[in-house]
C-alpha positions as semicolon CSV with decimal commas, in nm:
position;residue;x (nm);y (nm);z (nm)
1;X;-4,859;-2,291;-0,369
2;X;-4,922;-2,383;0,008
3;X;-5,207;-2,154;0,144
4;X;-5,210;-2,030;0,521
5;X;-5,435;-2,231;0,725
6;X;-5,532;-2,214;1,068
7;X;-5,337;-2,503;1,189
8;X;-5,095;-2,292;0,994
9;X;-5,138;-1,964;1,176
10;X;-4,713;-1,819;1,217
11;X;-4,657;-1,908;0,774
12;X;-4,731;-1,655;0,503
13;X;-4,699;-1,798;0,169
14;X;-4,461;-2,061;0,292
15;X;-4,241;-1,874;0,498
16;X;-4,264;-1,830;0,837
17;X;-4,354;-1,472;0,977
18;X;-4,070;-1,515;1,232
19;X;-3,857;-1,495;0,921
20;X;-3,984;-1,284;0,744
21;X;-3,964;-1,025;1,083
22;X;-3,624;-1,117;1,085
23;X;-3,522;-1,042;0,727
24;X;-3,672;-0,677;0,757
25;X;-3,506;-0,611;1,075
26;X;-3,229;-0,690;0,947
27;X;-3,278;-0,504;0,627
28;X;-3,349;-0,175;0,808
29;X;-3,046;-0,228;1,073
30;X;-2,790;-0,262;0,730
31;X;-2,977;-0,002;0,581
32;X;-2,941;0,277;0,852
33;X;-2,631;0,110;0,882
34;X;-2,490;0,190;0,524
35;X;-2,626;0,507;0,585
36;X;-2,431;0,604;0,849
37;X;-2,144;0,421;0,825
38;X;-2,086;0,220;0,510
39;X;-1,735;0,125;0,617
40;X;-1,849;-0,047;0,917
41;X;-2,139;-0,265;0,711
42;X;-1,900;-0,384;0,459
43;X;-1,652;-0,466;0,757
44;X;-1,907;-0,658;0,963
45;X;-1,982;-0,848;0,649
46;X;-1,604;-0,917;0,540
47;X;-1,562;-1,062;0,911
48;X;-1,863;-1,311;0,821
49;X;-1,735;-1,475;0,541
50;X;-1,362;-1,450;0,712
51;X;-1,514;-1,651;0,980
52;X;-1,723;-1,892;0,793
53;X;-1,413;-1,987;0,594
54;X;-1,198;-1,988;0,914
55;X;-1,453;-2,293;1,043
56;X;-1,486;-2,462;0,739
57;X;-1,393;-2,818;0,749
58;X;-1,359;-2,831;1,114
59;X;-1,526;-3,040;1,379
60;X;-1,874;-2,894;1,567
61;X;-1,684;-2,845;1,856
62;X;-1,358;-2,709;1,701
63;X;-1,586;-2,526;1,526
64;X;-1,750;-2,363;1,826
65;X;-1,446;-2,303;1,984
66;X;-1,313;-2,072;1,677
67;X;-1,658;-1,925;1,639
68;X;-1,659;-1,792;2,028
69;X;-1,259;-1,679;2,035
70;X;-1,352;-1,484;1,726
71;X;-1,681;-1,352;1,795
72;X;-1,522;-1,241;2,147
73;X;-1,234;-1,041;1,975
74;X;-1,471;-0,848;1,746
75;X;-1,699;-0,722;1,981
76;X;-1,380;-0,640;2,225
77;X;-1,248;-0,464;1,933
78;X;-1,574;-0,294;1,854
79;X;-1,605;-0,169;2,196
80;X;-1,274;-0,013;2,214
81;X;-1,318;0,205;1,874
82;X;-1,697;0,285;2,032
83;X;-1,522;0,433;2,343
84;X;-1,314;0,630;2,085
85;X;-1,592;0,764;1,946
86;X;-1,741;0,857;2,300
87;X;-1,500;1,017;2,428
88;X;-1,378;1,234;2,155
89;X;-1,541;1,562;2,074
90;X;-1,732;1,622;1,759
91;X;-1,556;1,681;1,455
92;X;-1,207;1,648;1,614
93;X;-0,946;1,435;1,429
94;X;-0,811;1,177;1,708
95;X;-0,659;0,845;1,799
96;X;-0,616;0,650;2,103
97;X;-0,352;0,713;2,327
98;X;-0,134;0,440;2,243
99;X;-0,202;0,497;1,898
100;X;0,138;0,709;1,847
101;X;0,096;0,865;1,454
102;X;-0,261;0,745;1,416
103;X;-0,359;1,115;1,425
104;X;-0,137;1,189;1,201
105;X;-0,147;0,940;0,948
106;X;-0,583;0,966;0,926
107;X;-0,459;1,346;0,911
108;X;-0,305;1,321;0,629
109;X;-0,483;1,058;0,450
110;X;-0,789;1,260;0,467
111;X;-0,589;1,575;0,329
112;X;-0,518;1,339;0,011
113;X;-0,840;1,250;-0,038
114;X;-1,007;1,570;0,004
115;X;-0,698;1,612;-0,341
116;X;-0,869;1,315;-0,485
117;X;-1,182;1,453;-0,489
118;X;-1,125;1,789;-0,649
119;X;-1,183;1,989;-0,294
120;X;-0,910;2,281;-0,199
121;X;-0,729;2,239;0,102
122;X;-0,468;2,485;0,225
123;X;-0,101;2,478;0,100
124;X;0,080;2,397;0,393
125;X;-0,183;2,090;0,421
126;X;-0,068;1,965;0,062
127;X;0,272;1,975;0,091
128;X;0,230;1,798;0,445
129;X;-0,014;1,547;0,243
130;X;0,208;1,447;-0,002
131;X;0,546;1,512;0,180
132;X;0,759;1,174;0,080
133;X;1,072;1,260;0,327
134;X;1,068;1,082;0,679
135;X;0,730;0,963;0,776
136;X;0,579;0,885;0,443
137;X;0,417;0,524;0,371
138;X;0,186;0,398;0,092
139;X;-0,026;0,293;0,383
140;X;-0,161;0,677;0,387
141;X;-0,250;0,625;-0,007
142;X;-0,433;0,314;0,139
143;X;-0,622;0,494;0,386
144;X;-0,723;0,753;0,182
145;X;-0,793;0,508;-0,097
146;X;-1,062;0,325;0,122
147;X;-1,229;0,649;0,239
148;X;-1,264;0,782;-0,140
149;X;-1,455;0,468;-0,186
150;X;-1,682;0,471;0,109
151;X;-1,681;0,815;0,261
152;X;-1,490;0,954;0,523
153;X;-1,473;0,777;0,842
154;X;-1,256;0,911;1,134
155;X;-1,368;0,612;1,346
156;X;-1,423;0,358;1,090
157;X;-1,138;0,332;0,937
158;X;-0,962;0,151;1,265
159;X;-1,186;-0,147;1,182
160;X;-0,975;-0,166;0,826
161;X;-0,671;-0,242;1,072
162;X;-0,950;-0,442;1,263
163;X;-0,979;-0,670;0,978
164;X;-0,642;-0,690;0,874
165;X;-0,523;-0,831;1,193
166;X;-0,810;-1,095;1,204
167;X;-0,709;-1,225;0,863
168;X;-0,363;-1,305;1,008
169;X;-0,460;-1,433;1,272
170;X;-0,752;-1,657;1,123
171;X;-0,496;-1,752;0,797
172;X;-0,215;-1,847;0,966
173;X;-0,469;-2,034;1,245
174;X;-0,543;-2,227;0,890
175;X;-0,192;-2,292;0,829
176;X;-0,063;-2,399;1,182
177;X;-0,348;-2,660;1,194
178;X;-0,219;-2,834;0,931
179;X;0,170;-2,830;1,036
180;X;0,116;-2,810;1,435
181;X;-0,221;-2,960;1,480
182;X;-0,546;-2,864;1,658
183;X;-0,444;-2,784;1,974
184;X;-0,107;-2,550;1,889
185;X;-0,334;-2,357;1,595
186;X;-0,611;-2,294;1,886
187;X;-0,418;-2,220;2,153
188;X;-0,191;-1,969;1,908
189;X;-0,509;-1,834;1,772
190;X;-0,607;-1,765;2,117
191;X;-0,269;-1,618;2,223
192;X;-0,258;-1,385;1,935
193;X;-0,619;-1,214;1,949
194;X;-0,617;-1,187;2,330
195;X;-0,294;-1,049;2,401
196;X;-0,267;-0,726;2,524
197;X;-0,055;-0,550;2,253
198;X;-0,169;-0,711;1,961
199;X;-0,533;-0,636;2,002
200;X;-0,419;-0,288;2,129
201;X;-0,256;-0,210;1,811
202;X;-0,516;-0,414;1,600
203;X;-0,737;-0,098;1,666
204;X;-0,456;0,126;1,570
205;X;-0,466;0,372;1,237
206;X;-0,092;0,254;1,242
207;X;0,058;0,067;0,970
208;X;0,151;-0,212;1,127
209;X;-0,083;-0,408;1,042
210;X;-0,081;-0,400;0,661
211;X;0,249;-0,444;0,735
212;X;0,152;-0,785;0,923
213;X;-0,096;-0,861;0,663
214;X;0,174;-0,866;0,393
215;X;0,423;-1,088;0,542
216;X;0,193;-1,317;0,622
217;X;0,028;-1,325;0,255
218;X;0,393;-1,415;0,135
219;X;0,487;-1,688;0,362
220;X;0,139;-1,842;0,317
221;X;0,126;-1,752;-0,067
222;X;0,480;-1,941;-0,101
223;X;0,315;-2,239;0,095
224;X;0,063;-2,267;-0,111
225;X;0,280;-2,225;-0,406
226;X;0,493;-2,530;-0,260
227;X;0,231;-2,734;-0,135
228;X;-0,067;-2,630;-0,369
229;X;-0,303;-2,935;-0,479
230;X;-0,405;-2,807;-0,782
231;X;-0,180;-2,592;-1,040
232;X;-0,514;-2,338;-0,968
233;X;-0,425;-2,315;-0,598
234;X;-0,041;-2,297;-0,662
235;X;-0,075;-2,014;-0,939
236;X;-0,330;-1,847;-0,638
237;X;-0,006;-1,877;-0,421
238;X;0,234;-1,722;-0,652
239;X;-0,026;-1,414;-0,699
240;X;-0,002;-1,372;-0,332
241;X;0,364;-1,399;-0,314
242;X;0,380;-1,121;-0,583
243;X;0,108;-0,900;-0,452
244;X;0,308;-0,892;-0,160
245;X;0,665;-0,839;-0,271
246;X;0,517;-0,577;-0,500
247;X;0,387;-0,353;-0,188
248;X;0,537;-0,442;0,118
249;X;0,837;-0,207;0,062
250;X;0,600;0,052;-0,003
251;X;0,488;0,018;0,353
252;X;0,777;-0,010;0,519
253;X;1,137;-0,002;0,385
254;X;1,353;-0,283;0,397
255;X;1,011;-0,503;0,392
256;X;1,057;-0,693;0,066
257;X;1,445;-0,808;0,176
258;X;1,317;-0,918;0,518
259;X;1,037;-1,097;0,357
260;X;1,281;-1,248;0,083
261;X;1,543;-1,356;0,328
262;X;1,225;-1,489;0,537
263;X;1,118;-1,759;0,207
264;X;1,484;-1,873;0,138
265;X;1,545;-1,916;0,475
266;X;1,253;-2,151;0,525
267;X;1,307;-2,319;0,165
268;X;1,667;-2,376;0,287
269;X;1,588;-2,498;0,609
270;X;1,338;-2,729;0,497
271;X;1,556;-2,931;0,267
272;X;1,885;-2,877;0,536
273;X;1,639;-3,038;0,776
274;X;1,537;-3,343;0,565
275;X;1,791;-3,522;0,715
276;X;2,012;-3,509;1,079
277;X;2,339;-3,574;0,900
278;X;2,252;-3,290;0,649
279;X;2,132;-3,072;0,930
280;X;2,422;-3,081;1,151
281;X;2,698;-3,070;0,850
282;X;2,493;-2,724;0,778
283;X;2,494;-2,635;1,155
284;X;2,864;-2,689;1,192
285;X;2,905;-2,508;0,860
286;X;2,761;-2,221;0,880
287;X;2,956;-1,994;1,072
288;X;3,230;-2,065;0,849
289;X;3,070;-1,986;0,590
290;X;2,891;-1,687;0,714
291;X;3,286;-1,534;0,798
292;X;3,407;-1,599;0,472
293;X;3,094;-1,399;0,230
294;X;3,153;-1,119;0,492
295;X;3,519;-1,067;0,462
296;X;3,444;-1,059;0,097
297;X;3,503;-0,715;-0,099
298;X;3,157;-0,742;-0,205
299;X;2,992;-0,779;0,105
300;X;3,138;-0,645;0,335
301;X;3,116;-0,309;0,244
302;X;2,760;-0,291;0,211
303;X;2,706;-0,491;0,585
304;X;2,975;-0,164;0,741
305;X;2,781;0,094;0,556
306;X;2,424;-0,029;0,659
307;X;2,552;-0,081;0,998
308;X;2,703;0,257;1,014
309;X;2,338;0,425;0,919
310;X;2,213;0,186;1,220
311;X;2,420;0,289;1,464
312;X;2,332;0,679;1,386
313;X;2,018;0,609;1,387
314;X;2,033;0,435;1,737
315;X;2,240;0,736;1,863
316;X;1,943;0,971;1,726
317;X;1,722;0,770;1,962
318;X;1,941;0,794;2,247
319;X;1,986;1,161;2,191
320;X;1,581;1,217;2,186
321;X;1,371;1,242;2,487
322;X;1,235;0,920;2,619
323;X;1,348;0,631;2,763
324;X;1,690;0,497;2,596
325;X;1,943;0,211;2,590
326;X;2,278;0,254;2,495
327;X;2,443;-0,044;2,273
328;X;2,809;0,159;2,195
329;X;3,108;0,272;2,409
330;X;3,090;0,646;2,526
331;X;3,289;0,792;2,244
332;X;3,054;0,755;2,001
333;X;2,791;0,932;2,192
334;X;2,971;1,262;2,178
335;X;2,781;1,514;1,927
336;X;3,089;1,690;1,783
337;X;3,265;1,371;1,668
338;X;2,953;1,052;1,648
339;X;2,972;1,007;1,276
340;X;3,363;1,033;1,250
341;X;3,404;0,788;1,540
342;X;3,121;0,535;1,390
343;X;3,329;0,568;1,026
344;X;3,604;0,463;1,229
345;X;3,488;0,164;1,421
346;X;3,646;-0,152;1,404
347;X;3,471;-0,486;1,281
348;X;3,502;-0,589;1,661
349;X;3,294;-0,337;1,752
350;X;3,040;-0,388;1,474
351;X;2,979;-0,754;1,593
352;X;2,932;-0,611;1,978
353;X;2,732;-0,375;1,875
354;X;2,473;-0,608;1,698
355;X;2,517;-0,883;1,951
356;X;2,452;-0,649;2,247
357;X;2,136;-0,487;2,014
358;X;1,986;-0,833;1,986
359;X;2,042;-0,878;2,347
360;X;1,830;-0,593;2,455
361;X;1,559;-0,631;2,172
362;X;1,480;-0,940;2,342
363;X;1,557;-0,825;2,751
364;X;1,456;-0,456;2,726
365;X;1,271;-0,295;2,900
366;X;1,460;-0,460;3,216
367;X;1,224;-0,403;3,506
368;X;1,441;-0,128;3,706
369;X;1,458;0,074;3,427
370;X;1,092;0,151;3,448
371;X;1,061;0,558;3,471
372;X;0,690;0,619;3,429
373;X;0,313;0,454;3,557
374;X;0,291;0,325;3,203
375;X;0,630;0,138;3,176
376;X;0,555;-0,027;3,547
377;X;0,214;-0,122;3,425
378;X;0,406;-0,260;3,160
379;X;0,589;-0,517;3,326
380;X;0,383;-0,790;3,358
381;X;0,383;-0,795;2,936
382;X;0,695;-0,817;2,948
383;X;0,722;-1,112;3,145
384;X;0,466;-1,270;2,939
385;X;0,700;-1,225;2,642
386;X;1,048;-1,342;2,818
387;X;0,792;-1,664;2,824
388;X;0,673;-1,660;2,476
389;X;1,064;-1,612;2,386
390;X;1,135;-1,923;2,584
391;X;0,822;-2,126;2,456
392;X;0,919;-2,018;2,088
393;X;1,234;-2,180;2,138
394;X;1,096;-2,511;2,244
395;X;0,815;-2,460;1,967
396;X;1,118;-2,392;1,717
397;X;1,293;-2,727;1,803
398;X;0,962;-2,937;1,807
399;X;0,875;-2,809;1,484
400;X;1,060;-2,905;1,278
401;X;0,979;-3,244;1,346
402;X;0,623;-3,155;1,246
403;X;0,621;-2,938;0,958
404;X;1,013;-2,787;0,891
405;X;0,907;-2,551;0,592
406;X;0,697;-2,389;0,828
407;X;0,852;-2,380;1,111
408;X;1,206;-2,241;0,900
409;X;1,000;-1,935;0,800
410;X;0,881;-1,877;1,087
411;X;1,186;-1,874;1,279
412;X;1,394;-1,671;0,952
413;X;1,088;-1,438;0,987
414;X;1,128;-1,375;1,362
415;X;1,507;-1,404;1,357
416;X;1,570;-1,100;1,046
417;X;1,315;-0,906;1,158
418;X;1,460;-0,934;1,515
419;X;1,821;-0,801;1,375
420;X;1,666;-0,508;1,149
421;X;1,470;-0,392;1,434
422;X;1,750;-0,434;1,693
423;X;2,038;-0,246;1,530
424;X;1,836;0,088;1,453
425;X;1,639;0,133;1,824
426;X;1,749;0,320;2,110
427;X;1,400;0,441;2,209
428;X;1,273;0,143;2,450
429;X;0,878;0,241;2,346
430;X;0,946;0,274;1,983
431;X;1,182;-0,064;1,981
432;X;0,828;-0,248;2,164
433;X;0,616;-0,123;1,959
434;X;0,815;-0,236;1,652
435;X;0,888;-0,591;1,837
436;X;0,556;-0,662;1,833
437;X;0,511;-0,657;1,463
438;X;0,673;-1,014;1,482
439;X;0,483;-1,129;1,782
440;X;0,207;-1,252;1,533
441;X;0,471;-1,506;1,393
442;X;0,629;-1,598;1,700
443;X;0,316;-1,689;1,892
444;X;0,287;-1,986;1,694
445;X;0,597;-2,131;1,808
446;X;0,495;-2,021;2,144
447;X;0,217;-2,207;2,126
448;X;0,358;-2,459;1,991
449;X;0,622;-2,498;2,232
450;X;0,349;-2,463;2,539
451;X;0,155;-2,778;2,378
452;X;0,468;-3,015;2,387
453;X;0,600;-2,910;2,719
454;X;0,279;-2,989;2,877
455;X;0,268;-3,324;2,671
456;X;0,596;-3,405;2,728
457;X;0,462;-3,314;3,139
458;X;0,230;-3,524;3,122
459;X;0,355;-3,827;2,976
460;X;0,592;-3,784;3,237
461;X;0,344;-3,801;3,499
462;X;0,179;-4,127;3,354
463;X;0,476;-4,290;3,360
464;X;0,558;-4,175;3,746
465;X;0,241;-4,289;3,795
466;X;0,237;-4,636;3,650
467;X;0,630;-4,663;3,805
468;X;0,477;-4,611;4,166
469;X;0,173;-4,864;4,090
470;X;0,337;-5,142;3,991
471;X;0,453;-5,404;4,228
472;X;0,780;-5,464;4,347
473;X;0,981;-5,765;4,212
């Protein structure tokens, strides 16, 4: 074994002190660490090995590039749940402002685990624990789940929503790069951890973000499933694919159709797409065929029925305070008589009303319907996603060209979750906040759609430019 010498004066028993400094630092910081917070080591290590597997493959400067947009979001993400924890007093259960139920959700998960682990809370806490009528979620079973497991953690726990949203964001950055390219997965992944309400709700204790996580582990786990190299990989895929059917609905109601419709939309598309005469025989089609299953006896009366719930659920909003869009005539608005009147309605007005609710979950809030300091500070977001709306559309188009599996999912993902979201909101702030649980899958085609217009801008300008240059004839 090499011995110290003097030309050797920095190495102990073939290791450099430096190290060795280095390795005990560290091994105290993780060890007060896991002392205090244990939910925060295991997080800072789970975003290691997310990164490291994010970069792998990639070029040194790709590589650098991903490294710095992602090192950047953590510690902005960090920061924010730090300034939680500084401004909230000791021993007091709170959220962030924006945060909506997060109170109420860590609330209650900690009531369930406190169950879990034999303590007594009051009654009236249990029965609001495990109440399963409006509110309830499997995401509180999650939350409580984690803090069994590694103590309780108030602040902590926001960096399990933390982690969820860099996974999506760092998978589908994977899965882009492959379909789009470098520059639409970089820009996208860029677009997606920087903008405001994403990382905003990233630090959430909502549920939105499981949410997130699961539709994206489906539409990547069928990918894989499709596209697999190895039976290994594909069987990986289909575990995904049933992981997530098997809890998404859990999480959210209706999850497991939108995610369902989502794959057989993009299976469809992909093989419709295969060819232009296919595609536009399919095109031309479709709205025929789309009339005919709904004036069937089978369907039909399912579509009225769920749209009836809708629309009394939109009326609910409208009724509440806050700040509300109409989608219906006046009649149906009037207390004594809403639910007779929406029985009543007329397939005419069923198609208006879902036209006109897509309409505004893509226009609203309109900027002179802006009541408060925080709607008017939210304008300039909403500019930014009339753009992204715009961009997706060009992304949608040169997509499919590119990778058309991908881009069909995408786009079915978007366009259901658009219509389920649409037809039940009134509320402006609640029908945003929901929106924005697709932004994660329409920045892609956003980005997407930014890359070509400013290639398709700049071949443009090269051939201007070699027009004006060459001599006259």
């Amino acid at each position: 074994m090499e011995q110290p010498t003097s030309s050797q004066p920095n190495r102990v028993v073939g290791v450099s002190r430096s190290s060795v400094i280095w390795v005990l630092l560290a091994g105290v910081f993780f060890g007060v660490g896991y002392a205090a917070s244990p939910l925060t080591v295991w997080f800072l290590g789970s975003v290691v090995v997310l990164s490291a597997w994010g970069i792998r493959g990639l070029s040194v400067r790709e590589r650098n590039w991903v490294l710095g947009i992602l090192t950047l979001a953590i510690v902005t993400r960090l920061l924010l749940i730090f300034s939680l924890f500084l401004a909230t007093e000791p021993f007091e259960m709170a959220s962030f402002f924006w945060d909506g139920d997060g109170v109420y959700y860590k609330q209650r998960a900690d009531w369930i685990r406190q169950v879990w682990l034999g303590n007594q809370i009051a009654p009236l806490d249990y029965d609001r624990a495990f109440f399963r009528g409006y509110g309830w979620t499997s995401y509180l079973y999650v939350l409580a789940y984690v803090q069994y497991w590694f103590g309780e953690a108030p602040y902590a726990i926001h960096l399990f929503n933390v982690f969820l949203s860099l996974s999506v964001a760092v998978v589908l950055f994977r899965l882009i790069r492959v379909g789009y390219g470098k520059a639409t997965a970089l820009l996208g992944l860029l677009l997606l951890l920087f903008m405001p309400t994403p990382l905003l709700w990233s630090v959430s204790a909502l549920k939105e973000s499981l949410y997130v996580f699961l539709i994206m582990l489906g539409l990547v786990g069928t990918v894989l499933a499709v596209r697999g190299p190895t039976m290994t990989r594909r069987a990986v895929g289909v575990c995904a694919v049933i992981i997530a059917f098997a809890t998404i609905d859990g999480v959210r109601g209706g999850g497991d159709l939108l995610l369902a419709l989502a794959i057989v939309g993009g299976l469809v598309g992909a093989i419709a797409t295969r060819r232009l005469s296919v595609a536009v025989l399919v095109v031309a089609l479709l709205p025929f065929v789309t009339y005919g299953v709904l004036r069937t006896d089978a369907i039909y009366p399912r579509i009225k029925s769920e749209l009836e719930i809708a629309a009394v659920q939109h009326i609910g909003h409208v009724k509440t305070v806050g700040n509300s869009y109409r989608l219906l005539e006046q009649r149906f608005y009037v207390d004594a008589a809403r639910e007779i009147a929406i029985t009543s309605w007329t397939p005419v007005d069923q198609v208006r009303y879902v036209v006109k609710a897509v309409a505004s979950f893509i226009a609203m809030p309109l900027p002179w319907q802006a009541r408060s300091t925080t709607e008017v500070l939210f304008l300039p977001l909403q500019i930014i996603w009339y753009l992204m709306v715009f961009f997706a559309v060009v992304g949608s188009v040169a997509g499919l060209r590119r990778d058309p599996f991908v881009t069909c999912m995408l786009v079915a993902t978007v366009a259901i979750g658009a219509v389920a979201i649409a037809i039940y909101s009134g509320n402006i702030g609640t029908m945003v906040r929901l929106r924005d649980t697709l932004v994660p899958f329409v920045v892609w085609l956003s980005a997407e759609g930014i890359v070509t217009t400013g290639s398709a801008w700049r071949a443009a300008r090269w051939r201007n430019l070699v027009y004006l240059r060459t001599p006259a004839h």
